[in-house]
N, CA, C and O atoms as CSV, one atom per row, in Angstrom:
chain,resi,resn,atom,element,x,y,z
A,1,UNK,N,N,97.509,103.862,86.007
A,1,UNK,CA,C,97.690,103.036,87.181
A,1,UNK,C,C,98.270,103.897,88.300
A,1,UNK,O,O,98.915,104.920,88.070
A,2,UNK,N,N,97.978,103.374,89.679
A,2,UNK,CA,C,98.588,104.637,90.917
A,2,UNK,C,C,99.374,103.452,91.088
A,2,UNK,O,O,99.238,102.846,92.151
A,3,UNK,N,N,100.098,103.057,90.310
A,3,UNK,CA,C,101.496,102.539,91.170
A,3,UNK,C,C,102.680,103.836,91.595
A,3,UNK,O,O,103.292,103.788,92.662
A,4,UNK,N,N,102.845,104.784,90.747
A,4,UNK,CA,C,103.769,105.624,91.521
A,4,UNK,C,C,103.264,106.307,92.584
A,4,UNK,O,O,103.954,106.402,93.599
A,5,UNK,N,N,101.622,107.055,92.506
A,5,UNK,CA,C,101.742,107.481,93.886
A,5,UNK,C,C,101.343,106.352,95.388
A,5,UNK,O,O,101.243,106.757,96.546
A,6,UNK,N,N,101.179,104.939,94.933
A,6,UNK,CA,C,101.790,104.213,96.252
A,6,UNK,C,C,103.008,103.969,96.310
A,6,UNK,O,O,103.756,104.019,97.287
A,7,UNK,N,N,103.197,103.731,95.373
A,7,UNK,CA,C,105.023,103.684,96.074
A,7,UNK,C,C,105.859,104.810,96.869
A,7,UNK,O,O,106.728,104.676,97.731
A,8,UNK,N,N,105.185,106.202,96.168
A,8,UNK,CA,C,106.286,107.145,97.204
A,8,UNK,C,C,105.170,107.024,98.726
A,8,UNK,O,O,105.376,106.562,99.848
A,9,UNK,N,N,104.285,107.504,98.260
A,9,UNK,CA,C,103.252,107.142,99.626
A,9,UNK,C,C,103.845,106.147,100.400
A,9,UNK,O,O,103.320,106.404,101.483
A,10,UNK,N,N,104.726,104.988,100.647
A,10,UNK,CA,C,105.669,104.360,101.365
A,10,UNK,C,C,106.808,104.483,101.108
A,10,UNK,O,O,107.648,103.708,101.565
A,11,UNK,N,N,107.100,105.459,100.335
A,11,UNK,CA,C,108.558,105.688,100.836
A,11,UNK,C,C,109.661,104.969,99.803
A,11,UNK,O,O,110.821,105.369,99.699
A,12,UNK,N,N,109.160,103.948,99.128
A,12,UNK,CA,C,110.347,103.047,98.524
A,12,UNK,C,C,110.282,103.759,96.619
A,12,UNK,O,O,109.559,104.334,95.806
A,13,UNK,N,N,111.320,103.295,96.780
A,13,UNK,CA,C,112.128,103.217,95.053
A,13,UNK,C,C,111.462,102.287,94.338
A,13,UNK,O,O,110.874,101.267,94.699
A,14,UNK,N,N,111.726,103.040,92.683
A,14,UNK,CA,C,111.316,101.624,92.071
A,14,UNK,C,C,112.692,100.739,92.309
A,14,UNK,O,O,112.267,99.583,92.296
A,15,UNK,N,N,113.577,100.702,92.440
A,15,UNK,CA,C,114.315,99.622,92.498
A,15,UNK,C,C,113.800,98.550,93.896
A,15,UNK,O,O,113.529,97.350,93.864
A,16,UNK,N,N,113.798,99.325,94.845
A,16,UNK,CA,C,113.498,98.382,96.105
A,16,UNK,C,C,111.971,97.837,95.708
A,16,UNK,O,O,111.872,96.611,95.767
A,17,UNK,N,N,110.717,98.585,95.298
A,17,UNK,CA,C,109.803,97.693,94.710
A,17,UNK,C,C,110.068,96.676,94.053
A,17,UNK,O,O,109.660,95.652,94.601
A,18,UNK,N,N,110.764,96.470,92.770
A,18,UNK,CA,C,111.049,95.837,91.338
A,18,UNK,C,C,111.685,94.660,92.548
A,18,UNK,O,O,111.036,93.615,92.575
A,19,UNK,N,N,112.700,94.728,93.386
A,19,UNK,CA,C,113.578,93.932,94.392
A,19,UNK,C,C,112.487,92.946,95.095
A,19,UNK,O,O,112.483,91.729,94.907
A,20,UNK,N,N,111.799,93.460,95.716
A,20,UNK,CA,C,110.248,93.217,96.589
A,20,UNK,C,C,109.672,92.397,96.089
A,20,UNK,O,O,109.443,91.314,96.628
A,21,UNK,N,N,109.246,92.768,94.760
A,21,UNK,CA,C,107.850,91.627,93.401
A,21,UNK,C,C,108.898,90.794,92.879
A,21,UNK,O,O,108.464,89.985,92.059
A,22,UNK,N,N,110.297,90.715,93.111
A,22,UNK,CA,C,111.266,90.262,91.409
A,22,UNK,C,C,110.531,90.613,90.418
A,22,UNK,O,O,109.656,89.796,90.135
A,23,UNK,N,N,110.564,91.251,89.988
A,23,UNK,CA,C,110.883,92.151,88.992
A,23,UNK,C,C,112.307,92.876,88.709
A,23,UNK,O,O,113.388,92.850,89.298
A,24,UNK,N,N,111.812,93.555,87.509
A,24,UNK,CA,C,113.017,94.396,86.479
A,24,UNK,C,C,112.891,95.833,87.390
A,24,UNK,O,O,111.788,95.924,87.927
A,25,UNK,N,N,113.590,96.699,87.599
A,25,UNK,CA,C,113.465,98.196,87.837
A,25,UNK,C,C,112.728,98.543,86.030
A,25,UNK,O,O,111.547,98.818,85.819
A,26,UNK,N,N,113.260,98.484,85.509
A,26,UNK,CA,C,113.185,99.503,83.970
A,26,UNK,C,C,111.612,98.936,83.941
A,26,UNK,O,O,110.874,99.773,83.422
A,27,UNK,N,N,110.861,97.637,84.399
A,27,UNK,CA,C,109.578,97.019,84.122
A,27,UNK,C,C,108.473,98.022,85.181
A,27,UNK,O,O,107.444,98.561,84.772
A,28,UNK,N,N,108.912,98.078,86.359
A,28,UNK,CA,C,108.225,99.572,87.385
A,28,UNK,C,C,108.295,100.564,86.803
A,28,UNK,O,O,107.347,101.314,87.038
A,29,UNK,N,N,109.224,101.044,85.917
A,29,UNK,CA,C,109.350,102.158,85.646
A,29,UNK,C,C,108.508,102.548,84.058
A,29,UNK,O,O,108.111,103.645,83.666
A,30,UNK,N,N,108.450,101.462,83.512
A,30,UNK,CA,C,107.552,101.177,82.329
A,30,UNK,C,C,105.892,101.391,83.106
A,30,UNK,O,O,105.130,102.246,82.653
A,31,UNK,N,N,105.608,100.778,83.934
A,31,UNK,CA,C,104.446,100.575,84.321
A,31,UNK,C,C,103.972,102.116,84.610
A,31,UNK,O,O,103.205,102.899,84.051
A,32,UNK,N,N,104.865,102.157,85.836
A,32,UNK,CA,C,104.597,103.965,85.856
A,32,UNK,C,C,104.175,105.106,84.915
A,32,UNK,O,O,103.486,106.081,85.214
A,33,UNK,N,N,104.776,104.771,83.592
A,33,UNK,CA,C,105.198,106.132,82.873
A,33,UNK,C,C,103.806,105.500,81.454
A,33,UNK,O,O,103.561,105.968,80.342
A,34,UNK,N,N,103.296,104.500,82.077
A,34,UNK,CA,C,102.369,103.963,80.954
A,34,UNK,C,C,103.189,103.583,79.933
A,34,UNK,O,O,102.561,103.879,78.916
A,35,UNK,N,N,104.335,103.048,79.589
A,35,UNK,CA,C,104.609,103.119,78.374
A,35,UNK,C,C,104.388,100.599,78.304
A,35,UNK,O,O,104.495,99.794,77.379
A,36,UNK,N,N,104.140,100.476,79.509
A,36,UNK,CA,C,103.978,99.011,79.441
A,36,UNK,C,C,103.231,98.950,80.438
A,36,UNK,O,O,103.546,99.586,81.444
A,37,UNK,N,N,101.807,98.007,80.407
A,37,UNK,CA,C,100.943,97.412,80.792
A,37,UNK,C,C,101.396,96.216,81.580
A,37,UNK,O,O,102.261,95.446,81.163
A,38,UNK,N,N,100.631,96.058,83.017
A,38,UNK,CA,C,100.556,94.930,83.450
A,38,UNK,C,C,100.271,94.220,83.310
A,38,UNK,O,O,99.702,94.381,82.231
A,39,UNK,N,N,100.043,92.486,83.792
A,39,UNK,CA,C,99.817,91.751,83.034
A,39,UNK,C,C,99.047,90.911,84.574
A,39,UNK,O,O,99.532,91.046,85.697
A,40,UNK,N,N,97.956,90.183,84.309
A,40,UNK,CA,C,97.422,89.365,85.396
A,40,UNK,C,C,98.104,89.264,86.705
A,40,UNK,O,O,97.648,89.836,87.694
A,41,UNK,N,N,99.087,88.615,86.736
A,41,UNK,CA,C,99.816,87.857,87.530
A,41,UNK,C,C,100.640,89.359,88.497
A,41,UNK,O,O,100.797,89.456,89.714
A,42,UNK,N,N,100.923,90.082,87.696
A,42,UNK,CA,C,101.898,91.320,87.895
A,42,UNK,C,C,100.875,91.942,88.815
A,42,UNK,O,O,101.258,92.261,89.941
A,43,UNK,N,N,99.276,92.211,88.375
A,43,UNK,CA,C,98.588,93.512,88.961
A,43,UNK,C,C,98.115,92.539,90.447
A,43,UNK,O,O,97.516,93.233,91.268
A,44,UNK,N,N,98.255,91.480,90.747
A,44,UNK,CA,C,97.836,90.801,92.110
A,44,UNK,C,C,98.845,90.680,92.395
A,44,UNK,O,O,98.627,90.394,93.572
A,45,UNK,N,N,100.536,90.632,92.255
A,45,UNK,CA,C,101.553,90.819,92.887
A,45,UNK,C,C,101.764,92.220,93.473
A,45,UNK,O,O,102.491,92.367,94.455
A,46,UNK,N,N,101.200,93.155,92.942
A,46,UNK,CA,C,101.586,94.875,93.339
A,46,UNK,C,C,100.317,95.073,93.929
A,46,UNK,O,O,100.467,95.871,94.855
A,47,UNK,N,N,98.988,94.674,93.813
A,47,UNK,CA,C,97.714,95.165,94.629
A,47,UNK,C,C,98.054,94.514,95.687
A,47,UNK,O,O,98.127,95.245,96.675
A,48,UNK,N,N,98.437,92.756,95.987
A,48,UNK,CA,C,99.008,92.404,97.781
A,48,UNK,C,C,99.924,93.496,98.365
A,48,UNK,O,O,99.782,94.176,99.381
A,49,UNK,N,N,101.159,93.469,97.200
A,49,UNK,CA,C,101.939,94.008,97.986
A,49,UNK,C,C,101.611,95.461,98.562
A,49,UNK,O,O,102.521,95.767,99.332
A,50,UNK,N,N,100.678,96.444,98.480
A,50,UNK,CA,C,100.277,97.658,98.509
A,50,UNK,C,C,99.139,97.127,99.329
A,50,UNK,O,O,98.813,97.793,100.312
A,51,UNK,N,N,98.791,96.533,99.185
A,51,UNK,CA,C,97.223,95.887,100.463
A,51,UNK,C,C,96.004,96.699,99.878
A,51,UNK,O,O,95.127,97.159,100.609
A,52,UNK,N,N,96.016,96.873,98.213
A,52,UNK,CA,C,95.002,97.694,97.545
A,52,UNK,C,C,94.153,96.430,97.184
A,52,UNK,O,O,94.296,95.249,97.503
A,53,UNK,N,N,93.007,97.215,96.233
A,53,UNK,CA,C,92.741,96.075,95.092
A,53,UNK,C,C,93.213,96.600,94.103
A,53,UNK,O,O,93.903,97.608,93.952
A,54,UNK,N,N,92.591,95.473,93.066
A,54,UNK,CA,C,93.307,95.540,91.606
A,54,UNK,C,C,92.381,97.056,90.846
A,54,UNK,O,O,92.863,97.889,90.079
A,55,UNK,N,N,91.122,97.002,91.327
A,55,UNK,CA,C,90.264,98.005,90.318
A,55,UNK,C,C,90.944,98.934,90.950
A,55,UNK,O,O,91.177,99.780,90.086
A,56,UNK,N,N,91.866,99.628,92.958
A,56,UNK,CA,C,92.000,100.722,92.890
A,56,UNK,C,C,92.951,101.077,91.902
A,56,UNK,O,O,93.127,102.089,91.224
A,57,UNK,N,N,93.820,99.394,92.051
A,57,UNK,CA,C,95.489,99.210,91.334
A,57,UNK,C,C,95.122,100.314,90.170
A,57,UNK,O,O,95.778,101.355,90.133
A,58,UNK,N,N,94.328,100.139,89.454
A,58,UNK,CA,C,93.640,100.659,87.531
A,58,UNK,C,C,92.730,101.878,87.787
A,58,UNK,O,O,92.256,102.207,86.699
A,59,UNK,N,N,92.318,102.630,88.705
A,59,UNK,CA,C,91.871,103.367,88.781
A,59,UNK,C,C,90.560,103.813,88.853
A,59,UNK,O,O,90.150,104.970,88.942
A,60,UNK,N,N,89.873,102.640,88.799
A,60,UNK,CA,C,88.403,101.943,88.285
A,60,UNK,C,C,87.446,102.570,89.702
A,60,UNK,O,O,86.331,103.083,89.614
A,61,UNK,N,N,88.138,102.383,90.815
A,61,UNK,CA,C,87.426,103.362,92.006
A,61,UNK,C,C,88.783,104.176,92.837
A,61,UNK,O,O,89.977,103.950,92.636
A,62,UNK,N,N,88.208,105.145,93.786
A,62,UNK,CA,C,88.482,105.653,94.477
A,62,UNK,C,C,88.778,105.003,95.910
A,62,UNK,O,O,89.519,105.679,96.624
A,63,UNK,N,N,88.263,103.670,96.494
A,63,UNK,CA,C,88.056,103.468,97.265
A,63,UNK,C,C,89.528,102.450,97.271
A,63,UNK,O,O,89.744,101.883,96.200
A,64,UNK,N,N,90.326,102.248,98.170
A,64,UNK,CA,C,91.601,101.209,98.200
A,64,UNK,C,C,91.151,99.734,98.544
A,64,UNK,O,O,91.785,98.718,98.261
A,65,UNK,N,N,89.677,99.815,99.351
A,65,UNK,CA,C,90.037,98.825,99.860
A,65,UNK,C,C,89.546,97.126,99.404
A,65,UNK,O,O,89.772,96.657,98.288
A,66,UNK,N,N,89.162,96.714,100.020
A,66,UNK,CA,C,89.389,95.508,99.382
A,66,UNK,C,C,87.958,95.014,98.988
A,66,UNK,O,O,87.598,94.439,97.960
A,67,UNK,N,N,86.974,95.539,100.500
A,67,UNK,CA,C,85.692,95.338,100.250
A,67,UNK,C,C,85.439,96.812,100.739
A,67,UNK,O,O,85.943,97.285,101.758
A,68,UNK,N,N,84.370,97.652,99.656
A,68,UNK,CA,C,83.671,99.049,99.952
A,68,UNK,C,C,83.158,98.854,101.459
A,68,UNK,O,O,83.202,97.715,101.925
A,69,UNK,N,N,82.684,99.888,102.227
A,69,UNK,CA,C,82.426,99.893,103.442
A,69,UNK,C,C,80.458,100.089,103.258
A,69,UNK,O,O,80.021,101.136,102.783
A,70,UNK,N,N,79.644,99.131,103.632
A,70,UNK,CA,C,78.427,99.188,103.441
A,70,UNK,C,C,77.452,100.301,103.854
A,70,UNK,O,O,77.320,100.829,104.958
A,71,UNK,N,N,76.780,100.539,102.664
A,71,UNK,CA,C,75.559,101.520,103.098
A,71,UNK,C,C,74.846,101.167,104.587
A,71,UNK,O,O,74.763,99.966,104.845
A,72,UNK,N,N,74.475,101.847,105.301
A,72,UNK,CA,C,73.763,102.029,106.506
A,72,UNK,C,C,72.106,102.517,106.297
A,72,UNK,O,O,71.389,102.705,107.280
């Protein structure tokens, strides 16, 4: 998951994230380090809050945004 490199990419802590979603700090920091999986509700609370989607949330594309930008 690129939750850590959006979060420094703005600048904030996992604590001020974890503060942000309510959430746990130690639960960001799980997510980060892979050692705990998100869960539905969690990966559309952190893709709003980041203004990603969920597939960039997982790594599934390259692209952040919400809708790909159309072939021409």
């Amino acid at each position: 998951m690129r939750l850590k490199e959006l979060r420094k990419k703005k600048n904030i802590t996992q604590l001020k994230l974890a503060m942000d979603l309510n959430m746990n700090q130690n639960t960001i920091s799980r997510y980060e380090t892979g050692e705990r999986e998100a869960g539905y509700n969690e990966l559309i609370k952190i893709a709003d809050f980041f203004n990603v989607s969920i597939d960039y949330l997982l790594e599934r594309t390259d692209v952040p945004d919400f809708f790909p930008p159309k072939n021409k």
